[in-house]
C-alpha positions in Angstrom: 21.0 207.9 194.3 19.8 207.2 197.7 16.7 209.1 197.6 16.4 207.6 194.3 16.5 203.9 196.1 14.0 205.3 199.0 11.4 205.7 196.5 11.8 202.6 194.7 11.1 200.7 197.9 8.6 203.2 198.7 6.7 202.0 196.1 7.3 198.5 196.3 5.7 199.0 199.8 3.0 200.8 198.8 2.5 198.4 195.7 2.8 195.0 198.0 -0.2 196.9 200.0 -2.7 197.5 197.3 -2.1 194.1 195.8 -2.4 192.7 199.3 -6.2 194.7 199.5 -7.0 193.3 195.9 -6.4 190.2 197.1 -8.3 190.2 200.3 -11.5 191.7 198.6 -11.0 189.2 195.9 -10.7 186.2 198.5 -13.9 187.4 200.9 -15.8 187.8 197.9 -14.9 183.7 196.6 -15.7 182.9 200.5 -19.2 184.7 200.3 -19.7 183.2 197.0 -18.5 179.6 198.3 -21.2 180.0 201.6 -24.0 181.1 199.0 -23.5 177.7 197.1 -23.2 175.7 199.8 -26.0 176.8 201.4 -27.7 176.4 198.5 -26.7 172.4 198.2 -27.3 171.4 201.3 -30.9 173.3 200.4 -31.4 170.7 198.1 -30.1 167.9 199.5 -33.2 168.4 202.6 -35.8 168.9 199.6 -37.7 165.8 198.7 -36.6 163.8 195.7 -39.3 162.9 192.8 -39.1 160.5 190.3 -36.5 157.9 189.8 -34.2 156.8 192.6 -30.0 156.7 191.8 -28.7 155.3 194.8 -30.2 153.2 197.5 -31.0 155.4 200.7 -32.2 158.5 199.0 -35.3 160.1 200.4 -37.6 159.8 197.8 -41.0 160.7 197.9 -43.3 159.2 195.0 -45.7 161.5 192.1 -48.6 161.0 193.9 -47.3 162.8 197.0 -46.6 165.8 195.4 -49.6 167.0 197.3 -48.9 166.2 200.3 -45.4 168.3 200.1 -47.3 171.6 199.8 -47.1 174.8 197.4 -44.1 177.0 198.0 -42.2 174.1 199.3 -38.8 173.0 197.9 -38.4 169.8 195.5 -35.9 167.9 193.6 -37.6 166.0 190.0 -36.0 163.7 188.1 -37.4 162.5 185.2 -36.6 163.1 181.3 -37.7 166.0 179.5 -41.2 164.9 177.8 -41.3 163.8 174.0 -44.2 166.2 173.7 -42.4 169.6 174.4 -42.0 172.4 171.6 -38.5 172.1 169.9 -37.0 175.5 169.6 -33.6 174.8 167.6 -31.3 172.4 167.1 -33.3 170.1 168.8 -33.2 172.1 172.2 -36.2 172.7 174.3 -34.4 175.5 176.6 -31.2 176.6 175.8 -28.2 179.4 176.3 -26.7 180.3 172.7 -23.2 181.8 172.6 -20.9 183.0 170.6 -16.8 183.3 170.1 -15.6 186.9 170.1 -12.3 188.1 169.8 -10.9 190.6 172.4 -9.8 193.5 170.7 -7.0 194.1 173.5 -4.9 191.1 173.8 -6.4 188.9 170.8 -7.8 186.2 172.9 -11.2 183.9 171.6 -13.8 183.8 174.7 -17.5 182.5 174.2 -20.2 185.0 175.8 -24.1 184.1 176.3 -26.4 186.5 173.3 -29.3 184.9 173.8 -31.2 182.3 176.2 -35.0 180.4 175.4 -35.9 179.6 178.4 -39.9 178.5 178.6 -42.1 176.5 180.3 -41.6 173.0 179.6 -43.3 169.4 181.1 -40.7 166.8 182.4 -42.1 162.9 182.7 -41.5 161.8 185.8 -42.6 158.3 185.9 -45.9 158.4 184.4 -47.1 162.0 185.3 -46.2 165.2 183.6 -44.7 168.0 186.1 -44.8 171.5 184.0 -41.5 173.3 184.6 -40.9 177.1 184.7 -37.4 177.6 183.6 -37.7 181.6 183.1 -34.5 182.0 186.4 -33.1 178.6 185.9 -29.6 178.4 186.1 -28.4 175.2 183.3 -25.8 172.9 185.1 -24.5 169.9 183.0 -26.3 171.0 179.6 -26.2 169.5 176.7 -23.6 171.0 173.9 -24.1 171.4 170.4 -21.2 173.7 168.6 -23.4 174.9 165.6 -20.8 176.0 163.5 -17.1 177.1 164.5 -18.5 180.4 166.0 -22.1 179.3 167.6 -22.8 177.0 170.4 -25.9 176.0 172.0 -25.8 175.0 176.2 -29.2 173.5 177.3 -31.5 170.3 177.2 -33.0 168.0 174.0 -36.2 166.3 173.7 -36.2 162.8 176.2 -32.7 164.3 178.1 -32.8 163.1 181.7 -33.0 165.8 183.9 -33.0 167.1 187.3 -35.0 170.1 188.7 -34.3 171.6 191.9 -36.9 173.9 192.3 -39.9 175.3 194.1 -43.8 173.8 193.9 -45.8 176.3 192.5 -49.0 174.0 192.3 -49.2 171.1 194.3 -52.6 169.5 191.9 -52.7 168.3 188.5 -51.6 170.0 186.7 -48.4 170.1 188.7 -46.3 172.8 188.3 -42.7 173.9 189.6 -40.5 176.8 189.5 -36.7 175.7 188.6 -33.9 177.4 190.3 -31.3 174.9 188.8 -31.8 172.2 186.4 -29.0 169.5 185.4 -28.4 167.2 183.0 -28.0 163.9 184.7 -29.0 162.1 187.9 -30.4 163.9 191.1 -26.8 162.4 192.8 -25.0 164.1 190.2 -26.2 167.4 190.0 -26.0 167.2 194.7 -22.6 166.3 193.8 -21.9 169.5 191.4 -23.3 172.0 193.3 -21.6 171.0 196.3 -18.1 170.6 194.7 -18.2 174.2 193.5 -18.9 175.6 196.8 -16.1 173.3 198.7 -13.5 174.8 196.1 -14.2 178.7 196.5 -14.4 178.1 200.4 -10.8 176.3 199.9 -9.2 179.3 197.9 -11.1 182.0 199.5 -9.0 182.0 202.9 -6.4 180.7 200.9 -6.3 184.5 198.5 -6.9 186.4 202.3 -4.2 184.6 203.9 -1.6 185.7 201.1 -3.2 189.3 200.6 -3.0 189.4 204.3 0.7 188.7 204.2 1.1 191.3 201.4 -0.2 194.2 203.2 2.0 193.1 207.0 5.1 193.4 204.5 4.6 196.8 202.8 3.5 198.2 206.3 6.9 196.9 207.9 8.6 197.9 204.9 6.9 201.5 204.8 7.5 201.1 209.1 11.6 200.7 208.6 11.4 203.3 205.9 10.3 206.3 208.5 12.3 205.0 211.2 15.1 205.9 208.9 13.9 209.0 208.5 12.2 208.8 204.8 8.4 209.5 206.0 
């Protein structure tokens, strides 16, 4: 019985340890993930903002100085997606489209991405047109349509206001940018988003390494007590 009780706590030990390791891996990688986005807001938060202005105090630079802010230089658009843009489906311009599967294990509906149109597409920024490449676009705040009970579309409709944090691929008319993000909504909005995210993983990171931490100083003092009792 006693050996029997030895093990037991043996592997508690042993099983507080790995959990503790899952749980410190898990945590860094939240942390790294947390400082990627961050740095990634405050990115766009230096970039010049074009187009309409949401709050009083926001550097905005006008159309006509799209020039003077260089090619391969970051920029922030916000305008509304032009009336005169190709509709693919359902009245989206770009879009995700995903569909509810069933997990075979445990029963459980989930929604995963099949497809994505993602093309080149003009966004009206005042009164100029700013062609948009949205080929490694990430969608933030799209526009949902549920097409169906096992279809849904994720993306942006014909006169949708938009923001585009992207890159200046061609500082001349015609003006083009490559999109690393685009939002639905205002340029404060979509700031506001991308920095929310980041402050939350960089809250539970240390939070997930702190308790794995803890995990793996218990099963060593248990595992510790264990051979100074003469189990090793």
């Amino acid at each position: 019985m006693k050996t029997q009780a030895e093990g037991t706590r043996r592997f508690e030990a042993t099983g507080a340890i790995i959990v503790g390791l899952a749980m410190m891996v898990g945590g860094a990688i939240l942390l790294a993930e947390g400082c990627e986005q961050g740095s990634d807001a405050r990115r766009w938060r230096g970039a010049p903002v074009v187009g309409r202005v949401d709050t009083a105090g926001v550097d905005r630079a006008s159309v006509g100085e799209l020039q003077a802010i260089g090619s391969g230089n970051d920029v922030v658009l916000v305008g509304s997606i032009d009336w005169g843009n190709q509709v693919a489906v359902e009245g989206f311009v770009l879009y995700d489209r995903l569909e509810r599967r069933r997990d075979a294990l445990d029963g459980r509906d989930y929604w995963t991405r099949v497809s994505s149109h993602r093309p080149a597409f003009d966004v009206l920024l005042e009164d100029q047109i700013v062609t948009v490449d949205s080929s490694q676009a990430a969608l933030q705040a799209p526009h949902v349509l549920l097409a169906g009970s096992d279809v849904e579309y994720r993306g942006f409709i014909l006169g949708q206001e938009v923001t585009v944090c992207g890159t200046l691929v061609s500082p001349d008319v015609p003006f083009e940018v490559q999109a690393s993000v685009i939002c639905g909504g205002s340029s404060e909005g979509c700031l506001a988003d991308l920095s929310g995210g980041s402050s939350v993983l960089l809250k539970i990171g240390p939070v997930l390494m702190l308790i794995g931490g803890g995990c793996i100083g218990l099963g060593l003092r248990q595992l510790k007590v264990l051979s100074a009792n003469g189990t090793a």
